[in-house]
C-alpha positions in Angstrom: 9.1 -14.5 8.8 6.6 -12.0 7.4 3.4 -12.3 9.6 0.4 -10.3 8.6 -1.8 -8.7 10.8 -4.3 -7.5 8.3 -5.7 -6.0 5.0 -4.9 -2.1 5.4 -7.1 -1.1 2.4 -7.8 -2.5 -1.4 -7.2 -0.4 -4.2 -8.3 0.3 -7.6 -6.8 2.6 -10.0 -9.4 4.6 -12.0 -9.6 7.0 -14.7 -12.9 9.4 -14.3 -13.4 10.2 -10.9 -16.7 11.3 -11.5 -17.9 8.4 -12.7 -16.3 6.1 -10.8 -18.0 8.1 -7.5 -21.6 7.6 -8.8 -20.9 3.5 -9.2 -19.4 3.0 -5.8 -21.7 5.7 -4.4 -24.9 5.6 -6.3 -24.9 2.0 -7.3 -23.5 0.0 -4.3 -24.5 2.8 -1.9 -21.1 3.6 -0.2 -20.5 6.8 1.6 -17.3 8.3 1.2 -14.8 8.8 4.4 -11.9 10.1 2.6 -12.0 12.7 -0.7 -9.0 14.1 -1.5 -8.8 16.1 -4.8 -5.6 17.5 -5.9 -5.8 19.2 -9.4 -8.7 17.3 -10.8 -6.8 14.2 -9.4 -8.8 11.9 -7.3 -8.1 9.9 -4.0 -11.5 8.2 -2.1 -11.3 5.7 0.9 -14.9 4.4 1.4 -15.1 2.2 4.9 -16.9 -1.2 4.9 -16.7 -2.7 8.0 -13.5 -2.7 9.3 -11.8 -2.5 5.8 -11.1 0.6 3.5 -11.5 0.4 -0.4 -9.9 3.2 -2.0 -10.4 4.6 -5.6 -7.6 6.9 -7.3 -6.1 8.4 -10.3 -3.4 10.5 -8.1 -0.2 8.4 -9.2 0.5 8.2 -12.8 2.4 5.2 -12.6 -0.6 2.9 -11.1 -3.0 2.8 -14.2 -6.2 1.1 -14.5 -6.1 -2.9 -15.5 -8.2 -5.5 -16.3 -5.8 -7.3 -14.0 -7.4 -6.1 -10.9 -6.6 -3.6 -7.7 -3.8 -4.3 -5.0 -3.9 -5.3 -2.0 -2.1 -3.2 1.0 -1.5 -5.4 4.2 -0.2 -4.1 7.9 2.4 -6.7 8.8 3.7 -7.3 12.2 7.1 -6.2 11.9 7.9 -4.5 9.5 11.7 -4.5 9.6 11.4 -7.9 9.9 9.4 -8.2 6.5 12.1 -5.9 4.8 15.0 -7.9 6.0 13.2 -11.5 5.1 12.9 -9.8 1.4 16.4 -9.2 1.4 17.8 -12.4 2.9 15.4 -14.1 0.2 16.1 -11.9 -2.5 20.2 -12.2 -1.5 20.2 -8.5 -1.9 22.0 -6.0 0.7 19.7 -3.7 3.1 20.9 -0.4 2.8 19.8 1.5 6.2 20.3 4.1 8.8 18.8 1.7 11.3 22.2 -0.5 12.1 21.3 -2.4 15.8 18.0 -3.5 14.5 18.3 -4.9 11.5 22.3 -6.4 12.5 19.6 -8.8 14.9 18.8 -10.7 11.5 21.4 -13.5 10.7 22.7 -13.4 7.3 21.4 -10.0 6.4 23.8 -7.9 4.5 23.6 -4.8 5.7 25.1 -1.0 4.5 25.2 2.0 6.7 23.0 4.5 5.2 24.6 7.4 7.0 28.0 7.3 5.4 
């Protein structure tokens, strides 16, 4: 069973990192903890409490939406997490890691090393 611990950080995708800096910075007052810039490419964690928002327009493939951010979360186990997908899903866990995840009844499992 997949048990989560907590939110590891909330994203939003962005597309002017400039811009998007002065809102969170200027208008809601956040200092940033995190600026990595890679190429005019854009990655910023601001803290609030103990949760992280992070702003980016690193990865080409997660694009801005009017559908919202994500939503990372620290789970307690997470071989456990990937096998329940896989039980759930009926799909077979390809994996190097053969003792641990043979614990899970029902799991189809492939050695990854051969």
């Amino acid at each position: 069973m997949l048990r989560v611990i907590e939110f590891a950080f909330t994203g939003y995708s962005i597309t002017d990192v400039a811009r998007s800096r002065d809102f969170y910075e200027n208008a809601l007052n956040l200092t940033p903890a995190t600026i990595l810039d890679r190429n005019g490419k854009g990655w910023i964690e601001y803290e609030i409490g103990p949760h992280v928002l992070a702003i980016s327009n690193m990865n080409e493939e997660w694009k801005a939406s009017p559908n919202g951010g994500v939503l990372a979360l620290e789970v307690e186990d997470f071989d456990a997490a990937i096998a329940a997908h896989a039980l759930a899903s009926g799909a077979k866990l390809v994996t190097a890691n053969l003792d641990h995840m043979a614990r899970v009844p029902g799991l189809q499992i492939e050695d990854w090393s051969q």
